[in-house]
N, C-alpha and C positions, 0 to 999 in steps of 0.2 A: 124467572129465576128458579122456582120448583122443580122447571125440569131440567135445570140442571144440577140436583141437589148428586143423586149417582157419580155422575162422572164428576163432580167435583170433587166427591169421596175420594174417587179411585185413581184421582190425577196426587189430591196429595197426601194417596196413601202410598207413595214411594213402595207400587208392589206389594203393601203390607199386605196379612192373613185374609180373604175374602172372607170374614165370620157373615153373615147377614147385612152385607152393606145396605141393602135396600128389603129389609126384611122387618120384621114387626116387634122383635122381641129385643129387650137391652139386656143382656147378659154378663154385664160387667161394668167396671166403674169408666165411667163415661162413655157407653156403648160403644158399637165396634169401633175393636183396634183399639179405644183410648179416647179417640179425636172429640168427642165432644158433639158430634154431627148427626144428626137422623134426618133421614130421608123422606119421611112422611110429612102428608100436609092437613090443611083441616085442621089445626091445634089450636089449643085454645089463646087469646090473647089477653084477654080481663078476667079477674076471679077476685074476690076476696071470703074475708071466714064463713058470710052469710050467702051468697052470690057463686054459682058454676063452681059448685065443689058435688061430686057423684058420692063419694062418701069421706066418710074421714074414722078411722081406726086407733085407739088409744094404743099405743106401744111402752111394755112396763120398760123397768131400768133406764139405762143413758147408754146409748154408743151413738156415735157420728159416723158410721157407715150406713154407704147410699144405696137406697132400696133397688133391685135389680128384677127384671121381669123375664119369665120361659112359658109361652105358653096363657095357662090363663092362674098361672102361678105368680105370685109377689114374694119376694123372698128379702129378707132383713136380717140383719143380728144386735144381740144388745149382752149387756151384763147387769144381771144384777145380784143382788146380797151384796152390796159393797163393791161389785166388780169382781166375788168370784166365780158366780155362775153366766157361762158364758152358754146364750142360746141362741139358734136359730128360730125365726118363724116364719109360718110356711101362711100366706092369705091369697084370699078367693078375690083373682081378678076384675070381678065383675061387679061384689056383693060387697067386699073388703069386709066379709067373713072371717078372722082368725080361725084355721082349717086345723094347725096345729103349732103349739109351741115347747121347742124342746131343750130341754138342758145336755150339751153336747160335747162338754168337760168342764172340771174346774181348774181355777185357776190362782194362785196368790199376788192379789193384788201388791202393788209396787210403786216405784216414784213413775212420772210421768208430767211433762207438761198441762199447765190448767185446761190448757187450748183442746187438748187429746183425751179420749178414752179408753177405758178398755175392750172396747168391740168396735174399734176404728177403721181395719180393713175391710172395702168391699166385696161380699161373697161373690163368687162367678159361679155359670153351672152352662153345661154342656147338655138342656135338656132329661135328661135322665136323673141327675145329682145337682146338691149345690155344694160349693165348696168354700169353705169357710175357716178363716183364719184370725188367732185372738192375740193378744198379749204377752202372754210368755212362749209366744212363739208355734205355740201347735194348733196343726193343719186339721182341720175335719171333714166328711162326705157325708151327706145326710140326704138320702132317699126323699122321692116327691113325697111318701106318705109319712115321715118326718123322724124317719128311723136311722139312729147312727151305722153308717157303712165302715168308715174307720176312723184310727186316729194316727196322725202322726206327729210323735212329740221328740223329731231328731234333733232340732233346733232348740236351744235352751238360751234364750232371748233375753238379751237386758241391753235397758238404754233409758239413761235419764228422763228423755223424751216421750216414751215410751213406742208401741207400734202405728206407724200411718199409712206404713203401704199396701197397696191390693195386689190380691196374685193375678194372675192373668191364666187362659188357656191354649197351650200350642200342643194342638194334634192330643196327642191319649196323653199329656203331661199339665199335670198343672204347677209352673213357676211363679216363684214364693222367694223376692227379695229380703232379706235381714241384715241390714246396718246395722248395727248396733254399738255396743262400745261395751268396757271391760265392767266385771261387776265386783273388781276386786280393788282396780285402779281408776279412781273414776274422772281422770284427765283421757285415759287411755283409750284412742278410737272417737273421744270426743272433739277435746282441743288436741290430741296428739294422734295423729294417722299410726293406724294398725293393720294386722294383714286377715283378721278374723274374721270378714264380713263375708257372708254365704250368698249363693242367688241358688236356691231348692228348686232340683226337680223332682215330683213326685209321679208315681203311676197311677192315674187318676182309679185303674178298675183295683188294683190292689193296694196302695196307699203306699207302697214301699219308696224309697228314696231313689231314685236313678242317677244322679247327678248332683256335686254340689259344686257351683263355678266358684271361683275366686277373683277378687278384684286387685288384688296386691295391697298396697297402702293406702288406703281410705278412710274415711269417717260418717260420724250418723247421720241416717239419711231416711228419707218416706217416699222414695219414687215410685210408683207403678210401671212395670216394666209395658213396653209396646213391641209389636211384632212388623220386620219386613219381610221384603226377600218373597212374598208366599208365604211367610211362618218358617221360615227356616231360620231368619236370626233374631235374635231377643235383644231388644235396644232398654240399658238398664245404668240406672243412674242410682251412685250414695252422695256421698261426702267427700268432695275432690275430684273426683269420676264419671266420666261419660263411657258406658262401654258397649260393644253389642260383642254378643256369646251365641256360639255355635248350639241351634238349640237340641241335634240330638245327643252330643260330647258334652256342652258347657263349656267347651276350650274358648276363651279369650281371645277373638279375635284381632279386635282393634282398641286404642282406649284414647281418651283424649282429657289431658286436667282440667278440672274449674274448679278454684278453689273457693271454701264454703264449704261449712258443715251443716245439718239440718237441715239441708235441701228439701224439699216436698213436692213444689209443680213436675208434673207427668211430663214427658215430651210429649210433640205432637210435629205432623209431616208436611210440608209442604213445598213449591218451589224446589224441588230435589234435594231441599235441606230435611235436617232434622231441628228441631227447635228446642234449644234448654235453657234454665236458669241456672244456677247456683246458690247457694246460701251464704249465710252469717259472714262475714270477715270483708270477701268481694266479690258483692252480685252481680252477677251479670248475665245478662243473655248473652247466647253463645247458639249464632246457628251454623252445624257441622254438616259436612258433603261427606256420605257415609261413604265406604270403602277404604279400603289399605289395611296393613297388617302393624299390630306391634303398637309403639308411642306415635299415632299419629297429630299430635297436639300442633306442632308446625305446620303440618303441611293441609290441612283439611277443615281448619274453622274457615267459613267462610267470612261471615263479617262479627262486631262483639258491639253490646250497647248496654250501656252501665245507668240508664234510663229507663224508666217504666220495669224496671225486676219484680216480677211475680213472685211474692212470698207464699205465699197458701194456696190461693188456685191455680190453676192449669191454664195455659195460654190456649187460645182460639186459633186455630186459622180461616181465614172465611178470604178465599181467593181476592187480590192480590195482598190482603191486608193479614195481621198477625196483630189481635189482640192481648194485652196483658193488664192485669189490674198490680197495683203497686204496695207495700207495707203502708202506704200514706194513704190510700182507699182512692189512687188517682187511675181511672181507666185510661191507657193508652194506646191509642190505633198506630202501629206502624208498617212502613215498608215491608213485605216479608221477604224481599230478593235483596233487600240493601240494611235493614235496618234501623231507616232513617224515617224519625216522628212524623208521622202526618198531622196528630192534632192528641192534645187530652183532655180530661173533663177530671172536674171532682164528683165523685162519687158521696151520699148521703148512707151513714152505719160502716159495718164492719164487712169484711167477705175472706170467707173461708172456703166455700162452695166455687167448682170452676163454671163461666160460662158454657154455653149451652145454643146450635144453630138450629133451629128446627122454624121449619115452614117460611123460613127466609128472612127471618129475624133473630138475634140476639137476644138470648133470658140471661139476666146477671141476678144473684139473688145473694142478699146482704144477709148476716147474723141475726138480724132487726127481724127477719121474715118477708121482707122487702122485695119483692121479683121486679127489678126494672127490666124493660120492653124497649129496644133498640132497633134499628136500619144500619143495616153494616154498610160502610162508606165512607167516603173521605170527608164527612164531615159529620160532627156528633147531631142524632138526628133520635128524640126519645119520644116514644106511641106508646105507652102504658107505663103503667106503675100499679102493681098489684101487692097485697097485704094481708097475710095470713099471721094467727097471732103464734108465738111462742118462737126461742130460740133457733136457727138453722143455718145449720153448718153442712150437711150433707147436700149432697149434687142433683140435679134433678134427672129423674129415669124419665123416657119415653115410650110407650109401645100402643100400638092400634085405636089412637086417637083420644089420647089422656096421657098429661104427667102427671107423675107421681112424688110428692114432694116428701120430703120427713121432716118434722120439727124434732124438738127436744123432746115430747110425750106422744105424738100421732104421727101416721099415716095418713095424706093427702091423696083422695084420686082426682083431679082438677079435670072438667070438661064434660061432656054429655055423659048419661049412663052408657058403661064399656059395653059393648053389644059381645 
């Protein structure tokens, strides 16, 4: 099954952006594309606080963004002074040396869900830069030696909820979805669809805005946008909205409803569908067959399953199956061509963090700090249970034979010393 970890990628990456499919570095929140999938093997299976940890790194403040790896770089962010200083930091791969830590704007903290923080979305980097996004909305670039390159504060961000989504990178731009809702009416965009929600494109070498899409009537949301097509179209979901946008214009190409505000699970590709949820009101998964112009809501859901709704993490696809954990903490295996239950399990704590395929098993990891150890297949089949102490919510990174976990105050390098 290792080898065919690639082409499984690239069967249900529907075309997506070829970033590093089979490449060593996570570069963004749930490595390439979105999907959750790493191609390496060799990974670890048991760890706990005292046991196959290479190092572990105190990280000050609180944010719930997931550490991402370039290189022999670890890159994070957090807030702290109360959530107004928002930082990047830059640590040594191997040594889990903090290299650098920097404060890269401030910001006024705000309301926000308990669940959320203020340095919630995960930074991406294209190698040269990391790029990183806070709270009230502004985008930052921050050189490998941990020097601000720019800022961009076009977006003036407010949302009860506060920010959840990650930007992504297509080609020299970096796109930067904001749901948000009004800061003056504050039904407005929340419980009542508004036409204010931005999806930012930026010019990653000058920081200047290039694009700002629009979604029509929608509401708050935390989706991380994912790429098809090669990278030419931007698959991007709020509150009521499924849409993909033309990514050199930002024109709207197609859109489809799901109603539900605060949406969060990411899409992800498989079986020639795209795979979404929905939020609050009526969840549901909803897998869509991309193409067409305009309201395609009729004509292009393929099937809809009001069972197993991902709240907070990100669904899995692991061929022919389609993972989702539930607001009840129930994991469910389904059909990914039909929709239709294979089997569920209850799940032990909380999950915020999306599942994770790597070396031909399934990592789920609860709130509790809990990483349960699965066999993907038509029947629930569990080989480990690992336990690190402290809070976590953030995703687990992969890169050249070590994950990388975050709690609530550290950095995990889990697995042999990184060579």
């Amino acid at each position: 099954m290792r080898l065919l970890f690639c082409a499984m990628v690239f069967v249900a990456g529907l075309s997506a952006v070829p970033s590093s499919l089979c490449g060593q570095d996570w570069t963004r929140f749930r490595g390439p594309n979105g999907q959750g999938v790493t191609s390496e093997s060799d990974l670890p299976l048991n760890w706990s606080g005292d046991s196959n940890i290479a190092w572990k790194t105190p990280i000050p403040g609180q944010g719930w963004s997931s550490p991402i790896v370039s290189g022999d770089h670890v890159f994070v962010t957090t807030a702290t002074d109360g959530g107004a200083s928002c930082r990047v930091i830059g640590i040594d791969r191997k040594s889990g040396e903090v290299l650098w830590n920097t404060e890269v704007h401030r910001q006024v903290p705000g309301p926000k869900r308990a669940q959320n923080s203020y340095a919630t979305p995960t930074p991406v980097s294209d190698g040269k830069r990391v790029y990183a996004a806070f709270y009230d909305g502004t985008v930052v670039a921050v050189d490998f030696d941990g020097k601000r390159v720019w800022k961009n504060e076009e977006v003036d961000f407010h949302s009860l909820h506060g920010l959840g989504a990650s930007p992504m990178l297509a080609g020299e731009l970096l796109i930067m979805p904001f749901d948000g809702s009004s800061p003056q009416e504050q039904r407005v965009g929340w419980k009542e669809p508004w036409d204010q929600a931005v999806l930012l494109a930026i010019d990653t070498e000058t920081g200047k805005t290039r694009w700002r899409g629009k979604r029509g009537l929608s509401r708050v949301g935390h989706v991380t946008p994912i790429a098809i097509d090669n990278g030419q179209t931007v698959i991007s979901a709020g509150g009521d909205r499924v849409q993909a946008h033309d990514v050199k214009t930002g024109e709207r190409i197609w859109s489809v409803y799901s109603q539900g505000e605060g949406v969060t699970p990411s899409p992800v590709l498989g079986e020639g569908l795209i795979f979404t949820s929905s939020g609050f009101e009526e969840p549901t998964i909803r897998a869509i067959r991309p193409g067409g112009r305009g309201d395609v809501t009729e004509s292009h859901i393929a099937w809809e399953q009001t069972r197993g709704v991902p709240a907070l993490p990100s669904p899995l696809y692991v061929k022919p199956y389609l993972y989702t954990i539930s607001r009840d903490n129930i994991l469910y295996c389904l059909q990914a061509a039909t929709g239709d239950i294979v089997w569920q399990e209850r799940l032990g704590g909380n999950y915020s963090a999306s599942p994770l395929l790597a070396d031909g098993r399934i990592y789920i990891t609860s709130e509790e700090g809990v990483t349960t150890v699965i066999e993907p297949g038509a029947e629930y089949k569990k080989v480990a249970t690992n336990k690190l102490e402290g809070k976590t919510m953030a995703s687990i990174a992969v890169s050249q034979g070590n994950f990388f976990l975050r709690s609530g105050d550290s950095l995990y390098c889990i697995g042999n010393p990184p060579r």
